[in-house]
Structures are given as C-alpha cells and as structure tokens.
C-alpha positions as CSV (number, residue, x, y, z in Angstrom):
1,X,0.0,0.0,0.0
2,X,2.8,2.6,1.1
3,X,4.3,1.4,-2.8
4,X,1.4,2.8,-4.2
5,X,1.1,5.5,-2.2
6,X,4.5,6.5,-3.6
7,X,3.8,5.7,-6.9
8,X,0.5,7.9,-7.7
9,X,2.3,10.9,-6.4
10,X,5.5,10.5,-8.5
11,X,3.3,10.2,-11.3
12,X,1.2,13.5,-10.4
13,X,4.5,14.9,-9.7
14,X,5.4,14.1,-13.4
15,X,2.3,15.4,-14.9
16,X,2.6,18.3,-13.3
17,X,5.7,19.1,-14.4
18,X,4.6,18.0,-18.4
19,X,1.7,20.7,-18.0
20,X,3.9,23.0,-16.7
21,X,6.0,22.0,-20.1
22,X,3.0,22.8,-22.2
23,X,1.4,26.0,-20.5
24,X,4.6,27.6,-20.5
25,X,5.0,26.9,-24.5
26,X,1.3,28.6,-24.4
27,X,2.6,31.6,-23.3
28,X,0.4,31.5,-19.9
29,X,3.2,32.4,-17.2
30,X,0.6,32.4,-14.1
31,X,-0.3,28.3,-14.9
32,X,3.2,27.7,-16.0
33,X,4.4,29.1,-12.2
34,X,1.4,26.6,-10.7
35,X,2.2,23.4,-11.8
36,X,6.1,24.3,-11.3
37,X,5.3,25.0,-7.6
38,X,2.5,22.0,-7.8
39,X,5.9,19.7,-9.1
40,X,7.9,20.7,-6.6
41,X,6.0,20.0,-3.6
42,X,4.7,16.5,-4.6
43,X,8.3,15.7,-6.2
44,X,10.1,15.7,-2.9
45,X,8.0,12.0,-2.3
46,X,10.2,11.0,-5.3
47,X,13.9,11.9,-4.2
48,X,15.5,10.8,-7.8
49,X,12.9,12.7,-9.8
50,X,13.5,15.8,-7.8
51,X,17.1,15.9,-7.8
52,X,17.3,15.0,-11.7
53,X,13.9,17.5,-12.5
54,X,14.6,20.3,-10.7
55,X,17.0,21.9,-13.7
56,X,13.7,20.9,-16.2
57,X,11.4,22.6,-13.7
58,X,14.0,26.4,-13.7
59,X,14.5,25.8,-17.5
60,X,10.4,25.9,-17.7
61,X,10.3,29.1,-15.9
62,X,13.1,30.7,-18.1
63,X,12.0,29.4,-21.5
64,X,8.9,30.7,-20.4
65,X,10.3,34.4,-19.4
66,X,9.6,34.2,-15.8
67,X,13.0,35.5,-14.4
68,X,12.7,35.8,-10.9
69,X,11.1,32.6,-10.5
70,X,13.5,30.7,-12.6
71,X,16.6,32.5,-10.8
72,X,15.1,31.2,-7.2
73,X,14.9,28.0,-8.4
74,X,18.1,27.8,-9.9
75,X,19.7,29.0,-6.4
76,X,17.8,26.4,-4.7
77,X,19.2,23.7,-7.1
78,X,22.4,24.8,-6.8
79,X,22.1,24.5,-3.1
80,X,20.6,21.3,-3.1
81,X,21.4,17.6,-4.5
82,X,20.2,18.4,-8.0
83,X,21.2,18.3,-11.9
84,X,21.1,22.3,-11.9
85,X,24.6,22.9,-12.0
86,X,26.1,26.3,-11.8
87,X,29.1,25.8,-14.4
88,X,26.4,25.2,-17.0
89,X,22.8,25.9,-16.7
90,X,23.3,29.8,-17.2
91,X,25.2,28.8,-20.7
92,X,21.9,26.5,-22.0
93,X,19.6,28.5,-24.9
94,X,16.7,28.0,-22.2
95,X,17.5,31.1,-20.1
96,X,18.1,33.3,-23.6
97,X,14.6,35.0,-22.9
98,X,16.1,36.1,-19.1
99,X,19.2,36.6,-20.2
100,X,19.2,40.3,-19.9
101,X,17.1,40.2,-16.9
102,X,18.5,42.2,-13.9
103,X,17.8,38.8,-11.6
104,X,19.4,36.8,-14.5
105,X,22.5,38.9,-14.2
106,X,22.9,38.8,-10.4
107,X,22.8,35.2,-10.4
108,X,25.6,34.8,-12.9
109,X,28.0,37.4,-11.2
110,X,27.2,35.1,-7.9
111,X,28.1,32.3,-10.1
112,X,31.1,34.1,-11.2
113,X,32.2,35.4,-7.6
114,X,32.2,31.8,-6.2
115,X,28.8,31.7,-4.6
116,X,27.8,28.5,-6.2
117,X,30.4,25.8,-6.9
C-alpha cells in the first residue's frame, strides 16, 4: 500500500511538471508558475525525480520568461542535490529569454564570484 502511495504521487508529480512544459509553450506564465510549484512540492515524495527534474522545472520558468522565478529556483538547485549545475545551466539556450534580466545577471555574477560551486 505505502508502494502505491508513492507511486501515484510521483506520477502527479510528473504530470505536473509536463503541464507545466506545455502551458509555458502557451505563453500563460501564471499556470506555468502553478504546476512548477505543484511539481515541486509533490516531487520531494520522489527523491531521484527531484534531484534529476529540478534543472527541467527552472529551464520551464526561463523558456517561459519568468525570471525571478527561474533564478530562485536555480539558487535552490544549486544548493541542493540536484542536476542544476552552476558551471552550465546559465550557458543552455533555455535562459536566452532572461538573459538580460537584472535577476538573470545577479545570479551569474554570484556564479562568477564563487557563490555557487
């Protein structure tokens, strides 16, 4: 019973990361920010999905323009056991469209400074 316990709420986990995914290709930032949020609190039952999602979940906010979302979330990967590493996720085409963002900016001279290793 605990198994499939488990099981149903990795899978909502994952779904709500994939309509996260697809509203933020919609354009529809508000929804896109929801099912982020939604993924990450039901995600932390899954401890593999979290650590290897959590760079999918910033890149979703940054593809999707949100910048000061997508930096928090990037700081808490880099603080936590994650795949958002800070020697490369600033360098992938899915933060172009924050980029120029003042938030965007901070983060990478933190990067820079030594902040995140």
């Amino acid at each position: 019973e605990a198994s499939r316990t488990w099981e149903s709420a990795a899978e909502e986990a994952t779904i709500n990361l994939d309509l996260a995914l697809f509203e933020g290709l919609r354009g529809n930032r508000e929804e896109t920010i929801r099912y982020v949020r939604q993924w990450q609190r039901l995600a932390v039952s899954d401890a593999t999905q979290y650590a290897t999602a959590w760079s999918l979940s910033c890149q979703t906010l940054a593809f999707s323009g949100i910048a000061p979302e997508a930096v928090d979330c990037l700081r808490t990967g880099f603080e936590q056991p994650s795949w958002a590493w800070p020697f490369l996720e600033p360098h992938l085409p899915w933060y172009d469209p924050i980029r120029e963002s003042p938030e965007f900016k901070a983060l990478v001279a933190d990067i820079e400074s030594g902040t995140y290793h």
